[in-house]
C-alpha positions in Angstrom: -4.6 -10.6 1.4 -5.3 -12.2 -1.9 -3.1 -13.0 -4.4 -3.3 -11.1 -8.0 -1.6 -12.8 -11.1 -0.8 -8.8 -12.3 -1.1 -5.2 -10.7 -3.8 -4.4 -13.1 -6.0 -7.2 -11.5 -5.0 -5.8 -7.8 -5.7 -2.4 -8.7 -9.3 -3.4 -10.5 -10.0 -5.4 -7.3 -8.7 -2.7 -4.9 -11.3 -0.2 -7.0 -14.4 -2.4 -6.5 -13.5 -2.7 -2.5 -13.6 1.1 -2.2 -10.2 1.9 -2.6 -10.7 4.6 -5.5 -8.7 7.2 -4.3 -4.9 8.0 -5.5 -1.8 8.9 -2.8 1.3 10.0 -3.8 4.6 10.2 -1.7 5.4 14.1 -1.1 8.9 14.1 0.8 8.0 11.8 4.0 4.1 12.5 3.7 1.2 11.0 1.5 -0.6 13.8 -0.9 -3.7 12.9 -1.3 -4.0 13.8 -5.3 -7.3 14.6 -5.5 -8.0 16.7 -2.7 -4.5 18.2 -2.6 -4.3 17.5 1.3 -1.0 16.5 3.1 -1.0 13.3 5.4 1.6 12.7 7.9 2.6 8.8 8.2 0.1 9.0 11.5 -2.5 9.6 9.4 -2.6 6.6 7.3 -3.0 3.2 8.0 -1.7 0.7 5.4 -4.3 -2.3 4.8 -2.8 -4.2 2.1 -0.1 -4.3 0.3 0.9 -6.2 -3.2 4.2 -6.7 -4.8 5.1 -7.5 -8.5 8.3 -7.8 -10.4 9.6 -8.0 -13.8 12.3 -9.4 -15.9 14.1 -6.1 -16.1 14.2 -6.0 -12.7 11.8 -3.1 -11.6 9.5 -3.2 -8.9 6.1 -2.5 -8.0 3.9 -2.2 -4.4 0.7 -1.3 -4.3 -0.6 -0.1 -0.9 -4.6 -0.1 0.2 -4.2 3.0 2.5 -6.9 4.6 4.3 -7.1 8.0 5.6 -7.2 7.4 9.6 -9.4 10.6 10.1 -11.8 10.5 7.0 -11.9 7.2 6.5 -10.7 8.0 3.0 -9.6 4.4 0.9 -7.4 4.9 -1.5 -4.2 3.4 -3.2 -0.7 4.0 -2.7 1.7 2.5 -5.9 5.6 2.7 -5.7 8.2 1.5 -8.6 11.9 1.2 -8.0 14.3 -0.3 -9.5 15.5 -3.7 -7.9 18.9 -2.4 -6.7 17.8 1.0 -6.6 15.1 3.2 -3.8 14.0 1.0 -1.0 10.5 1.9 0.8 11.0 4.9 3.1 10.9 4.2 6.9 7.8 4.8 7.1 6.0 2.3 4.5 8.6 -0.1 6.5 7.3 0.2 9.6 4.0 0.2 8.5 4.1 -2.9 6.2 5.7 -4.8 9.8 2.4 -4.1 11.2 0.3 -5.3 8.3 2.5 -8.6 7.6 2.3 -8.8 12.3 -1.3 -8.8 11.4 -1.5 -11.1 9.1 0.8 -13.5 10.6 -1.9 -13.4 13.5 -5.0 -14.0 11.1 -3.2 -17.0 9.6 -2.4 -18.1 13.1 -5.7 -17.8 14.3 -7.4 -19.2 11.8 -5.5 -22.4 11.9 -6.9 -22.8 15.7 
């Protein structure tokens, strides 16, 4: 996972790896926007995921998702306000695996 000195700079990278498609929370599922398809949390596998703050105090994450079933890469982007929404239980317990994951990498790699 790389570090990006803005969102604009993850999102442009995100774009040149494949990720070009948008997803949108609908209730507890993704939509995927441009195909106006449903996905249920097991049908999406977080990759990535970036957080950036401001002054103000809102906040951004922006998700690499993929589409487990059509290998569809795409971005997920949610803003909140600092003391306001917090990620649904489902980004939560799918960002655990990615940061497990990475934990692992970074272990390994120091082997």
């Amino acid at each position: 996972m790389d570090a990006y000195i803005n969102k604009w700079a993850a999102i442009i990278e995100l774009h040149e790896n494949g990720f070009t498609e948008d997803f949108v929370f609908s209730g507890s599922n993704l939509l995927w926007v441009q195909q106006k398809v449903l996905l249920s949390p097991g049908d999406i596998t977080l990759i990535e995921s970036y957080h950036f703050g401001s002054p103000a105090g809102n906040e951004m994450q922006i998700f690499a998702v993929v589409a487990n079933y059509s290998c569809v890469k795409g971005i997920l982007i949610t803003r909140q306000k600092k003391r306001g929404r917090k990620n649904t239980p489902v980004i939560n317990s799918k960002l655990i695996k990615i940061n497990s994951k990475q934990l692992e990498n970074d272990h390994a790699s120091r082997l």
